[in-house]
VORO-131635 format. One record per residue (C-alpha): residue number from 1; residue in one letter; x, z, y. Coordinates in Angstrom, 2 decimals, always signed. Layout:
<sites>
<site NUM a <X Z Y>>
...
</sites>
This chain:
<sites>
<site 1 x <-99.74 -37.31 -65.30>>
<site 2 x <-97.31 -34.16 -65.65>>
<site 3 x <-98.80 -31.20 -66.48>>
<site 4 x <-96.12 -28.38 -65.72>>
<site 5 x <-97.55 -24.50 -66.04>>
<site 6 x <-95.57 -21.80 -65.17>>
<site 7 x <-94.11 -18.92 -67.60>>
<site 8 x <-95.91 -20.10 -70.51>>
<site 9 x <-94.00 -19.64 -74.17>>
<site 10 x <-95.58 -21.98 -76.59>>
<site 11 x <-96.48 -19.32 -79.40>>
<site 12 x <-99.29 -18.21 -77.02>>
<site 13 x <-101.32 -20.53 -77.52>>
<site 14 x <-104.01 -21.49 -80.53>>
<site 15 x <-102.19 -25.29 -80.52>>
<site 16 x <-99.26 -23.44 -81.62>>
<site 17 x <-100.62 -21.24 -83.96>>
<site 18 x <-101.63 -18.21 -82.57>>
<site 19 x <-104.12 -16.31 -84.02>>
<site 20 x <-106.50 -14.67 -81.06>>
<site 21 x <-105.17 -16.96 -77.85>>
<site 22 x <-107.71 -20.26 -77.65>>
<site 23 x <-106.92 -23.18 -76.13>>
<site 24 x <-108.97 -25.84 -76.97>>
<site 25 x <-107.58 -28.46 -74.39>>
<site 26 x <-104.26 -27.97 -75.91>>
<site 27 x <-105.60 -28.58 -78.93>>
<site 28 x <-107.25 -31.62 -77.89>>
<site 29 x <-104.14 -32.99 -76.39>>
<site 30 x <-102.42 -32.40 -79.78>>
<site 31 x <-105.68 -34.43 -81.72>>
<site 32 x <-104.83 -37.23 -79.23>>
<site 33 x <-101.03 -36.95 -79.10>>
<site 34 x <-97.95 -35.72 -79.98>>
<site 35 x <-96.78 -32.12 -80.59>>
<site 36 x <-93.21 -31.16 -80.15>>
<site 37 x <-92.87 -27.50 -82.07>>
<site 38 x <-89.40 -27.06 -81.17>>
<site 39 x <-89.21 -28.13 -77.38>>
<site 40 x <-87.06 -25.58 -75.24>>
<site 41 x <-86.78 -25.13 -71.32>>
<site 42 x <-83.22 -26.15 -70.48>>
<site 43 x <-83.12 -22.46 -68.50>>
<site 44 x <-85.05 -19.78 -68.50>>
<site 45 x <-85.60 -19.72 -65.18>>
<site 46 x <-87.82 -21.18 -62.63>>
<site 47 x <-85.76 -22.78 -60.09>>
<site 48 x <-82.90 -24.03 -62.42>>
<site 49 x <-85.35 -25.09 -65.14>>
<site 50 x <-87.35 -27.07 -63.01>>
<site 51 x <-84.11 -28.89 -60.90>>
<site 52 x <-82.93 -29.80 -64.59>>
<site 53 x <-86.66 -31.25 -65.18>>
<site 54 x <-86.46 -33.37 -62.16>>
<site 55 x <-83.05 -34.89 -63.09>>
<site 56 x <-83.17 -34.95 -66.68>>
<site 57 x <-80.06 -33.33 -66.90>>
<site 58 x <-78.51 -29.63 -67.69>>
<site 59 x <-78.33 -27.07 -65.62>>
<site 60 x <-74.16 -27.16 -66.12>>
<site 61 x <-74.33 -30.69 -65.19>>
<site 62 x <-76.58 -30.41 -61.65>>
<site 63 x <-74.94 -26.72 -60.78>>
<site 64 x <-78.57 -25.49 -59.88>>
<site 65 x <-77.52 -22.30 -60.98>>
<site 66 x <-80.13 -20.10 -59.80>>
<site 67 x <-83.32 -19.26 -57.38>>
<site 68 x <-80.88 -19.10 -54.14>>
<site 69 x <-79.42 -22.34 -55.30>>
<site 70 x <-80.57 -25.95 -53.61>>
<site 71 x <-80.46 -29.19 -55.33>>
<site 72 x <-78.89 -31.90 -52.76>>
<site 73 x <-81.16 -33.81 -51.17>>
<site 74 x <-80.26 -37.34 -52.18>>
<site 75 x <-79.70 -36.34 -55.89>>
<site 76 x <-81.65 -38.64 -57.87>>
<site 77 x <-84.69 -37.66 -60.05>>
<site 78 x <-87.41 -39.18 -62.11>>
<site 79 x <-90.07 -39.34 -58.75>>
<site 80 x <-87.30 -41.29 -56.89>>
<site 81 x <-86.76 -43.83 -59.71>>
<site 82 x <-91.06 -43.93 -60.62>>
<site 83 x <-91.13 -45.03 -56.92>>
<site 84 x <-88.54 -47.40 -57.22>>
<site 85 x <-90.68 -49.32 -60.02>>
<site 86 x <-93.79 -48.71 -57.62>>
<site 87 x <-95.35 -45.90 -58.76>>
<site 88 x <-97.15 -43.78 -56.37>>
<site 89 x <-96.05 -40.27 -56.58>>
<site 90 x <-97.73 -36.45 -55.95>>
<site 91 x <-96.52 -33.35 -56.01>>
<site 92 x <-99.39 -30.86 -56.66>>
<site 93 x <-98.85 -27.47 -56.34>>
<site 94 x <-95.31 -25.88 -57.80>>
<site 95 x <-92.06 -27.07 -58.41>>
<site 96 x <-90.03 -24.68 -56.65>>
<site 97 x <-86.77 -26.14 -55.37>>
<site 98 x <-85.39 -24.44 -52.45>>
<site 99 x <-83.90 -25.67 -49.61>>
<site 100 x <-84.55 -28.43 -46.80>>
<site 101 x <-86.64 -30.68 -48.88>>
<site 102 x <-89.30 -29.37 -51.53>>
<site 103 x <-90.46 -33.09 -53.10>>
<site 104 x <-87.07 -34.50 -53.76>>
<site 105 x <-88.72 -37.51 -54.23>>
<site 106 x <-92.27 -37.11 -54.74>>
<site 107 x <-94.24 -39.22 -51.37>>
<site 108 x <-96.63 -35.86 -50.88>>
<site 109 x <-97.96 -32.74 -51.64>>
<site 110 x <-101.39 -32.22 -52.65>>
<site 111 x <-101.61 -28.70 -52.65>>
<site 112 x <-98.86 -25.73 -51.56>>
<site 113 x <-96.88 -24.55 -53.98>>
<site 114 x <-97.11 -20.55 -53.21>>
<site 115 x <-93.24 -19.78 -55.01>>
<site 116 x <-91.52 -21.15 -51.94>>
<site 117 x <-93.38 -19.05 -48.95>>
<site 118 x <-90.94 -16.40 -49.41>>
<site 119 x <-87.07 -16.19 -50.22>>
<site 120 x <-86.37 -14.67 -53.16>>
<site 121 x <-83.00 -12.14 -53.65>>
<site 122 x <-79.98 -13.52 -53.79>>
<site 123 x <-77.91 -11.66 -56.83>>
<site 124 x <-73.69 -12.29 -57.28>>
<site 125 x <-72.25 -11.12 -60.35>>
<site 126 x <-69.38 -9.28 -58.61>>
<site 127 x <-71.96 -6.81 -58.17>>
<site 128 x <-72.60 -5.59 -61.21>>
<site 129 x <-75.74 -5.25 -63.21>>
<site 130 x <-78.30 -3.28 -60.85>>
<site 131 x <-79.95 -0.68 -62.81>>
<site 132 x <-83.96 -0.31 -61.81>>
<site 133 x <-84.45 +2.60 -59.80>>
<site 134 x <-88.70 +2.31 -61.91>>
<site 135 x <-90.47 +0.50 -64.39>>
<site 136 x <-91.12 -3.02 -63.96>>
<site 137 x <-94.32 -3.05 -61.67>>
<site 138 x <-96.10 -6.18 -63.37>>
<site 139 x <-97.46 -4.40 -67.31>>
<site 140 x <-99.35 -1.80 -64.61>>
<site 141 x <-100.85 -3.90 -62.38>>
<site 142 x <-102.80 -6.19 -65.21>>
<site 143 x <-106.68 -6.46 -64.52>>
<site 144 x <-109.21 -8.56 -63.78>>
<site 145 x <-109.91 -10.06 -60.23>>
<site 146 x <-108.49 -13.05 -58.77>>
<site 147 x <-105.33 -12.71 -56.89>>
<site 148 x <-103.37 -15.26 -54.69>>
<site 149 x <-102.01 -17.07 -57.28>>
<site 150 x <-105.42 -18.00 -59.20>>
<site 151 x <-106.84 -19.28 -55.75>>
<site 152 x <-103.73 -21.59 -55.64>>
<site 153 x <-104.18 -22.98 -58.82>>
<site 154 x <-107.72 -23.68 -58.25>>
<site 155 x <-106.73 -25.50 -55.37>>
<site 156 x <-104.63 -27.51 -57.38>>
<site 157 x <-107.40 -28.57 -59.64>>
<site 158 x <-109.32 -29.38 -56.81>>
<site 159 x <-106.76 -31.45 -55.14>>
<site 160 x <-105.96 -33.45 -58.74>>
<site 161 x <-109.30 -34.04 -59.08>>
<site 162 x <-109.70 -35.72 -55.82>>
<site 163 x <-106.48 -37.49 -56.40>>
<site 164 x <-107.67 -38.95 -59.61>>
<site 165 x <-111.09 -40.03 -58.25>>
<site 166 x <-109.57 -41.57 -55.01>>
<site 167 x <-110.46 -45.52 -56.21>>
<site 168 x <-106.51 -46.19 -55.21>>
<site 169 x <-105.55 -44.55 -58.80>>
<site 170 x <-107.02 -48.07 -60.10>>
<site 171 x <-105.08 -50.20 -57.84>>
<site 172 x <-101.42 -48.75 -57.95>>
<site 173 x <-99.54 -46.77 -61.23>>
<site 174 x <-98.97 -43.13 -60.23>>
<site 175 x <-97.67 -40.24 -61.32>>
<site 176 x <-99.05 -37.00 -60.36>>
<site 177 x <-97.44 -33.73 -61.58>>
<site 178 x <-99.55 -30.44 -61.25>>
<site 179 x <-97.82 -27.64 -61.53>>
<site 180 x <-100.24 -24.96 -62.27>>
<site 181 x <-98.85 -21.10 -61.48>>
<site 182 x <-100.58 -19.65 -64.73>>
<site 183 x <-99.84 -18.14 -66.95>>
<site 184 x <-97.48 -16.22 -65.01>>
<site 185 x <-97.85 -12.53 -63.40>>
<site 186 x <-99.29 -11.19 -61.99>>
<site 187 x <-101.49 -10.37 -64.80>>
<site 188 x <-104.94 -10.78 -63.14>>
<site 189 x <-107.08 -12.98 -63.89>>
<site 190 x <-110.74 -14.00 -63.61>>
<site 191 x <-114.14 -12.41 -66.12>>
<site 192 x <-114.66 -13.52 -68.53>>
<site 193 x <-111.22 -14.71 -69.33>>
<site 194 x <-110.28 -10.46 -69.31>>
<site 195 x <-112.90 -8.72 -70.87>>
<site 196 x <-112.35 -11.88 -73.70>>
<site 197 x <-109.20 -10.03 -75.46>>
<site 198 x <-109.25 -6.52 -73.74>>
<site 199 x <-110.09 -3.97 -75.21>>
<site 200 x <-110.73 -5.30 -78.73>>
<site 201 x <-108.98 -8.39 -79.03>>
<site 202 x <-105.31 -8.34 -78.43>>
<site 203 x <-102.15 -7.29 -80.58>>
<site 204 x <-99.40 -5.62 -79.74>>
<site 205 x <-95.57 -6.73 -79.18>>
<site 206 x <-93.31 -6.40 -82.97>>
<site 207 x <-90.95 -4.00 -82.35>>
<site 208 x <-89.49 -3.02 -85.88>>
<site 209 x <-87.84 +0.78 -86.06>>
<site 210 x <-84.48 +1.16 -84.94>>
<site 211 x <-84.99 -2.48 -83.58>>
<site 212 x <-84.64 -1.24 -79.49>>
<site 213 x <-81.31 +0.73 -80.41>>
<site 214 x <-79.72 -2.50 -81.63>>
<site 215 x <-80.68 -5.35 -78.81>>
<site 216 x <-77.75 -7.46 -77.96>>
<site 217 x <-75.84 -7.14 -74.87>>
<site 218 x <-77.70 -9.89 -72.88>>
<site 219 x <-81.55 -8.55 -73.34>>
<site 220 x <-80.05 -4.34 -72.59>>
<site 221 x <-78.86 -5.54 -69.55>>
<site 222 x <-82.63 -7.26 -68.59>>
<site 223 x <-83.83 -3.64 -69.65>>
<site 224 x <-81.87 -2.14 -67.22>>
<site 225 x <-82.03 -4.39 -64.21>>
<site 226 x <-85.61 -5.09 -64.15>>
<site 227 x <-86.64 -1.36 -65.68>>
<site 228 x <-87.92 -3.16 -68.67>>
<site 229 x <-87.93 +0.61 -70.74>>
<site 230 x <-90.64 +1.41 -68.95>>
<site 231 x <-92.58 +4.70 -70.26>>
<site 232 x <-95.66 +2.51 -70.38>>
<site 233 x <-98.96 +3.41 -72.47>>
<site 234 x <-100.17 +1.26 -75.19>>
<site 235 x <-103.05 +0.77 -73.28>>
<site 236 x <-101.35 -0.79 -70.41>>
<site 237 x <-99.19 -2.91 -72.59>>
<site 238 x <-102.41 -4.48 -74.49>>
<site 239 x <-103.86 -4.84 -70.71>>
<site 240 x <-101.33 -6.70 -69.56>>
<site 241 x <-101.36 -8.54 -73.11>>
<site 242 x <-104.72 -9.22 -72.57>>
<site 243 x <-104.54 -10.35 -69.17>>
<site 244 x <-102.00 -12.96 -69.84>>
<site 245 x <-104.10 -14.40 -73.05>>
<site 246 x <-106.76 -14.94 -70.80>>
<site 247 x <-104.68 -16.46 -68.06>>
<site 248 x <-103.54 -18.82 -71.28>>
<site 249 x <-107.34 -19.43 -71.74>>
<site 250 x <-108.06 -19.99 -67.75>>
<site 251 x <-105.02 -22.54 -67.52>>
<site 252 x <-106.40 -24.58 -70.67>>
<site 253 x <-109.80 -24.86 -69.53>>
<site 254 x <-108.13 -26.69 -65.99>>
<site 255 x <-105.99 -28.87 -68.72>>
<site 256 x <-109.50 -29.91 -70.05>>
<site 257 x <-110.90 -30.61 -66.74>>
<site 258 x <-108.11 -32.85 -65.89>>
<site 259 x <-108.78 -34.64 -69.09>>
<site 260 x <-112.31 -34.85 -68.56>>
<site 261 x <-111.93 -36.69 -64.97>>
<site 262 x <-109.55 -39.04 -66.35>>
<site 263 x <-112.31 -39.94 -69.16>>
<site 264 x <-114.78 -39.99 -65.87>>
<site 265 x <-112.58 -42.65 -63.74>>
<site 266 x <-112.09 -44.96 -66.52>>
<site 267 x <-108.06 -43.44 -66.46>>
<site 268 x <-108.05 -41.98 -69.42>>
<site 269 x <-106.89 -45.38 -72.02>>
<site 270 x <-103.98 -46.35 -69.44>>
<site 271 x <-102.79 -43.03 -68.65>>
<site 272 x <-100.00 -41.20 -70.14>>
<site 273 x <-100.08 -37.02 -70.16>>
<site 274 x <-96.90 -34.87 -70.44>>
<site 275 x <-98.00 -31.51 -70.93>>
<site 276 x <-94.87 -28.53 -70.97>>
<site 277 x <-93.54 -25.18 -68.72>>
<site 278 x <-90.56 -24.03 -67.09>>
<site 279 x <-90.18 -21.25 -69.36>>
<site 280 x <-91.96 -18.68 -71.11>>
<site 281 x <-92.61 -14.68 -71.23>>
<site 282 x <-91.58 -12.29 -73.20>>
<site 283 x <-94.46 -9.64 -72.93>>
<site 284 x <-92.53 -7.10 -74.85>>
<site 285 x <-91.14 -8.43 -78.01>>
<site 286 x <-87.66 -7.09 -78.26>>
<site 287 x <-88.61 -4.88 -75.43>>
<site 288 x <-88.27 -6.99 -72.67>>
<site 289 x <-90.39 -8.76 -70.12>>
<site 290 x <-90.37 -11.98 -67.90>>
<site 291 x <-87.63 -14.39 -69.33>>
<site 292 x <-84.31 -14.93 -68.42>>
<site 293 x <-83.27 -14.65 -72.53>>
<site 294 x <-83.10 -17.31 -75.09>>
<site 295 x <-85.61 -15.72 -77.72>>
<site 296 x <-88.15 -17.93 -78.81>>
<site 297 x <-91.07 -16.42 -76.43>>
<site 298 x <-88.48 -17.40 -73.35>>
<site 299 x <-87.37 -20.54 -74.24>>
<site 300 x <-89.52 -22.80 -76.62>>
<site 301 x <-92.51 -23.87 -74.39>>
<site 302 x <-94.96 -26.71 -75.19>>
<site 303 x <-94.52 -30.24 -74.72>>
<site 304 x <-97.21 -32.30 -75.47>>
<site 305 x <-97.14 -36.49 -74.92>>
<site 306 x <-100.54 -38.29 -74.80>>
<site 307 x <-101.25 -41.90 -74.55>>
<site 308 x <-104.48 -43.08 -76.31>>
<site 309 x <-104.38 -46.40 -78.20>>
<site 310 x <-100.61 -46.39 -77.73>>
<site 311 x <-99.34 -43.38 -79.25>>
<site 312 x <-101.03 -42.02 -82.91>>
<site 313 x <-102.78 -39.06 -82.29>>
<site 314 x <-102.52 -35.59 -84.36>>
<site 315 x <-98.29 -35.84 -85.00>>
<site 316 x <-96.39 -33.11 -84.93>>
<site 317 x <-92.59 -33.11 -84.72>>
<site 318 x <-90.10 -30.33 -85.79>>
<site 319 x <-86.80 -31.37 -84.45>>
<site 320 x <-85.38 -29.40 -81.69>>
<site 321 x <-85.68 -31.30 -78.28>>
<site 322 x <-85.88 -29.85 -74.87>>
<site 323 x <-87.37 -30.81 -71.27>>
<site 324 x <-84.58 -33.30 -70.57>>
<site 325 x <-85.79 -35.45 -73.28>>
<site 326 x <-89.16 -35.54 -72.07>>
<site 327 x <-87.53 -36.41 -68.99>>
<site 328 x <-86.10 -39.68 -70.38>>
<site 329 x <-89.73 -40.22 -72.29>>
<site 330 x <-91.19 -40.51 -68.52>>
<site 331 x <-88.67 -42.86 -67.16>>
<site 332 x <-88.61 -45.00 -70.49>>
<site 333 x <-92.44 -45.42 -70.72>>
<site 334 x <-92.15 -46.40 -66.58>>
<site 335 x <-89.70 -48.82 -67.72>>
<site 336 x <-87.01 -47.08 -66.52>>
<site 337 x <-83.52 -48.43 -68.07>>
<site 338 x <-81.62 -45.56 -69.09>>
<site 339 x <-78.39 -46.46 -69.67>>
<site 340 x <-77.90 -47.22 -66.12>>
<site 341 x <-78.54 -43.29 -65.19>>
<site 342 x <-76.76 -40.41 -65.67>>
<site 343 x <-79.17 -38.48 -68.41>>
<site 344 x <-78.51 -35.96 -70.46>>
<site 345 x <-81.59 -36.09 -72.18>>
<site 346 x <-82.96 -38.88 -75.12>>
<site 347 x <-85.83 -40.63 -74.68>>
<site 348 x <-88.97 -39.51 -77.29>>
<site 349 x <-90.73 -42.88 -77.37>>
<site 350 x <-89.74 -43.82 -81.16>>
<site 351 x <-90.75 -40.48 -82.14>>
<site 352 x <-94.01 -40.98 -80.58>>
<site 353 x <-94.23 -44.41 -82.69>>
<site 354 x <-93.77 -41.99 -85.90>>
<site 355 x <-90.19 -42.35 -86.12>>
<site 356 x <-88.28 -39.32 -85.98>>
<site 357 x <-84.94 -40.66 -87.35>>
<site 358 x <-83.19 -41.34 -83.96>>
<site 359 x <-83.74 -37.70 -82.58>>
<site 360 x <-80.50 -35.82 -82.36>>
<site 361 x <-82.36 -32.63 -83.36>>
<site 362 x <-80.46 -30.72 -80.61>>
<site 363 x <-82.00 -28.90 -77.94>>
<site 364 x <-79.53 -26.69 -74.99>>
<site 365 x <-80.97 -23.74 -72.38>>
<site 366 x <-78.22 -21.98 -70.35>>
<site 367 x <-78.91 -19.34 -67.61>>
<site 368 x <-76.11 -18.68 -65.51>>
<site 369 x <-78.43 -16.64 -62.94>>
<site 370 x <-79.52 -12.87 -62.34>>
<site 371 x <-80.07 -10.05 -65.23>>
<site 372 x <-76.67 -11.43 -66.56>>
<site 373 x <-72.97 -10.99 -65.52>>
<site 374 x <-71.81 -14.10 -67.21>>
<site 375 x <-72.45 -17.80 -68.42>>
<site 376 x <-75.15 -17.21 -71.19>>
<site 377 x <-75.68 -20.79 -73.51>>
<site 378 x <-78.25 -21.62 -76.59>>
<site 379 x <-78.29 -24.18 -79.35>>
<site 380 x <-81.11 -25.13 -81.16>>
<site 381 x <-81.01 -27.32 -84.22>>
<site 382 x <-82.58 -27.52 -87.30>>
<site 383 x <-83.73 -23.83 -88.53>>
<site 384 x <-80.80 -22.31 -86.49>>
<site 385 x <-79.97 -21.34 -82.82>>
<site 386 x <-76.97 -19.75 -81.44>>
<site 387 x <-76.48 -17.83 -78.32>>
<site 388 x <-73.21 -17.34 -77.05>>
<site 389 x <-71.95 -15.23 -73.87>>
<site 390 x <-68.62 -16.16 -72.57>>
<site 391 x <-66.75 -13.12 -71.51>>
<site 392 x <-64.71 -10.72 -72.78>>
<site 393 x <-65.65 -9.68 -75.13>>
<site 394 x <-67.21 -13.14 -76.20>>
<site 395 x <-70.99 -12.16 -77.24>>
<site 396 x <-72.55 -13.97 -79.95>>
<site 397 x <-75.96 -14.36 -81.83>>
<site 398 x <-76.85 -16.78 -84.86>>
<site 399 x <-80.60 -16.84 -86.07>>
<site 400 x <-82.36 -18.63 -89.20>>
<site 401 x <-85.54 -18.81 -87.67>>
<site 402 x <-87.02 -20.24 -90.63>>
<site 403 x <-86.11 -16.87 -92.61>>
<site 404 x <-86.14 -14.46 -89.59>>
<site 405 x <-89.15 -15.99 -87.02>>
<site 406 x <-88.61 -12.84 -85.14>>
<site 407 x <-84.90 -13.16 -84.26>>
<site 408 x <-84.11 -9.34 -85.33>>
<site 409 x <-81.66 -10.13 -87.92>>
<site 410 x <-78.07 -11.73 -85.97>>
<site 411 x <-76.15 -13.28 -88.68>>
<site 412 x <-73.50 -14.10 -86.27>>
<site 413 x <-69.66 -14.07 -87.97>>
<site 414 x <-70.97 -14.05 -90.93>>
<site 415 x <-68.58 -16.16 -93.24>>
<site 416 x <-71.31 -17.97 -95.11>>
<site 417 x <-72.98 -19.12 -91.53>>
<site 418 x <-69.66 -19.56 -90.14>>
<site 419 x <-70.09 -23.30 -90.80>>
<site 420 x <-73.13 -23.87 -88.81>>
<site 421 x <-72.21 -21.30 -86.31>>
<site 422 x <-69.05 -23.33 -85.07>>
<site 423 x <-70.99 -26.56 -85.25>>
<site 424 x <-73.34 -25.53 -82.72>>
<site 425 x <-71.04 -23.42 -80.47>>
<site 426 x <-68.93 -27.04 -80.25>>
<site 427 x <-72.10 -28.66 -79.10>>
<site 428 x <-72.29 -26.25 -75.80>>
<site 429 x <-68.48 -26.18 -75.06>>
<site 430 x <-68.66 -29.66 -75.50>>
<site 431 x <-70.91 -29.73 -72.58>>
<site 432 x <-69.47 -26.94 -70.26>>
<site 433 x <-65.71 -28.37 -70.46>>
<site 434 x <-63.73 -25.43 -69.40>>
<site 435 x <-66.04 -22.07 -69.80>>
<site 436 x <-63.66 -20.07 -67.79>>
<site 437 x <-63.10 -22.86 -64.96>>
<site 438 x <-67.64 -23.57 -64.75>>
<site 439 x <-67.53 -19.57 -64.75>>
<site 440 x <-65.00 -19.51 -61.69>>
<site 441 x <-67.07 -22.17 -59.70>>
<site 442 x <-70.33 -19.93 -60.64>>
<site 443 x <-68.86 -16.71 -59.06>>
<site 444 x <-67.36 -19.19 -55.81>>
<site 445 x <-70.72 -20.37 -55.41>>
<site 446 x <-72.30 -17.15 -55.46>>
<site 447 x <-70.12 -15.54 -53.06>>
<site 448 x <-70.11 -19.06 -50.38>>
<site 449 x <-73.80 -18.52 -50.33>>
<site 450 x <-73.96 -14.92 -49.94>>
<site 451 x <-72.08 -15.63 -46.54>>
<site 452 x <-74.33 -18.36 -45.53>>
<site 453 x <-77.19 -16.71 -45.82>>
<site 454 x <-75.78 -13.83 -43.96>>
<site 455 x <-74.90 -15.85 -41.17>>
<site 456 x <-78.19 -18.38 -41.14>>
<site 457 x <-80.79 -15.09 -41.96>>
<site 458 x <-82.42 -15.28 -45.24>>
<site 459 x <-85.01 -18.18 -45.39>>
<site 460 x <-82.76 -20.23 -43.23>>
<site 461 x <-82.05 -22.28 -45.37>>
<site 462 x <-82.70 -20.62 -48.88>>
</sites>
């Protein structure tokens, strides 16, 4: 079972140390299985993120490029090759791939996924970086209540439940990823899960003086296309704050409710859980909001791997991976052989056996979509990640995130890092090829289906 939440950054969370967020199911997963601390969304973005989950390879590699962008139908991902070793497969709720066919390989849907009822803007770098005519409407509209999006999610935990109970799960594997919409905005959620951390129990984003006036390139140009300088109150940042924490909360206690009916129907001993999220959010550290950047509140989401009495419970592993390997993980524990398939990713299962030696302690996010004019790359590895902007000029940041957690301090052409810094920058030109030639298909591809859509009417066909 694939658990797969939306928008959620690992750090907010009590399994990952936070200090006021609780999540007690998360915890439990990590008593039962295996914690990844340094596991990164491949993009952080929802459509190309989640193509690259379903294929188990980079977003460079699939061209998914962004949220107007559809995957080809008869590319091959992990529910087409479960079914192929007779696994029965679900789609419950969201996985947000445009285009003529939402499953890409899953036999059903359980429940709607409510991301795809609407087209969402199509954005071309030849026009520039849009600046927001107001501040970003989701910190002001954080409160309590229950809004579309929390009904949909409770009709996924309805629907799993029923799946799980049907007496079928005992005659037939299956796989069954839920793909809850929390944590993301809007930032309403149910009582008590508000009045839990506002007024008195939420902190505030770390913005260090002077810290705004020297963002990189890449997160000033979020600020200004999604008005992410917004004037707001300190009372409507610790709302929405608040309001996320206790969507956190809320999505836990439906991880522990899945766990619970798996206990109920006997599932539980022969029944693997994969726990992780598309991306995260950046509720206002370094100023920003949403994702679309490669600091650690964007990119490095959970993963979590259960599988009692096969797996030791209570490990946790520090090596960067990323979404692609958990990819591999599925398909390896289903059997899968992976050298016949084109996978970008490496397969966790000796590290869940306790050995950590084979991991290549690399993990790769690229976001090639809106709120940037240009391919942006990461590398994670060890205590260091780069970022990397190819343009003119090239844009570059190096962080020691085991001296500077926050990421304020770019040590980037620095001669003593210069070492480590050309080591990982090899590692993502190694996988674009030509940066100039992927960045000259990009702009084609954004311009061919700016004209398609103009001719087919938005929603046509994406």
């Amino acid at each position: 079972m694939v658990i797969m939440s939306d928008e959620h950054g690992a750090q907010f969370s009590s399994a990952y140390g936070h200090p006021i967020i609780e999540t007690p199911n998360m915890a439990r997963l990590a008593d039962q299985g295996v914690t990844f601390d340094a596991n990164y969304c491949n993009s952080p973005l929802c459509i190309p993120s989640r193509a690259s989950f379903m294929t188990g390879q980079y977003v460079s590699s699939i061209e998914v490029w962004d949220n107007t962008k559809p995957m080809a139908v008869d590319k091959l991902t992990w529910p087409y090759l479960l079914r192929n070793e007779g696994y029965d497969t679900a789609l419950n709720g969201k996985m947000h791939l445009v285009g003529p066919d939402p499953l890409h390989g899953f036999e059903k849907q359980l429940s709607r996924d409510p991301h795809i009822e609407a087209p969402l803007d199509h954005y071309r770098w030849s026009d520039g970086i849009p600046t927001a005519p107001e501040d970003w409407y989701g910190v002001r509209e954080a409160d309590p209540g229950v809004s579309p999006m929390i009904e949909a999610d409770d009709a996924m935990e309805k629907a799993a439940v029923e799946y799980l109970s049907d007496p079928a799960r005992h005659e037939k594997p299956f796989a069954m990823c839920v793909g809850f919409i929390a944590p993301h905005f809007p930032f309403i959620v149910p009582e008590p899960y508000f009045s839990k951390y506002y007024p008195d129990n939420v902190d505030m984003p770390n913005l260090p003086d002077g810290h705004l006036d020297d963002l990189p390139p890449s997160a000033q140009r979020l600020r200004q296309m999604f008005g992410l300088d917004g004037k707001w109150t300190d009372d409507e940042i610790a709302r929405a704050r608040a309001a996320y924490f206790g969507l956190c909360e809320y999505l836990d206690d439906k991880i522990g409710h899945l766990m619970d009916v798996l206990e109920e129907q006997g599932l539980a001993e022969n029944t693997v859980i994969v726990h992780t999220s598309d991306h995260g959010d950046m509720l206002g550290e370094h100023g920003l909001w949403r994702k679309m950047c490669f600091y650690e509140q964007s990119a490095n989401v959970p993963l979590q791997i259960s599988w009692p009495g096969k797996f030791e419970g209570g490990q946790r592993v520090s090596e960067a991976v990323s979404n692609v390997d958990a990819v591999a993980t599925i398909l390896d524990i289903a059997g899968v052989e992976l050298e016949k398939w084109d996978l970008d990713g490496q397969s966790l299962v000796p590290a869940l056996e306790g050995d950590t030696s084979t991991l290549n302690d690399v993990a790769i996010s690229e976001h090639f979509a809106h709120g940037t004019d240009r391919a942006l790359g990461m590398v994670s590895s060890g205590n260091w990640k780069l970022c990397y902007g190819h343009g003119d000029p090239v844009e570059l940041e190096l962080y020691n995130l085991e001296s500077d957690p926050g990421e304020f301090t770019n040590l980037a052409g620095i001669p003593e890092h210069a070492e480590i810094q050309d080591r990982l920058l090899k590692i993502l030109l190694d996988q674009w090829g030509d940066p100039d030639a992927m960045t000259e298909k990009i702009v084609r591809d954004q311009e061919d289906r700016e004209i398609v859509r103009n001719v087919t009417g938005v929603g046509t066909i994406f």
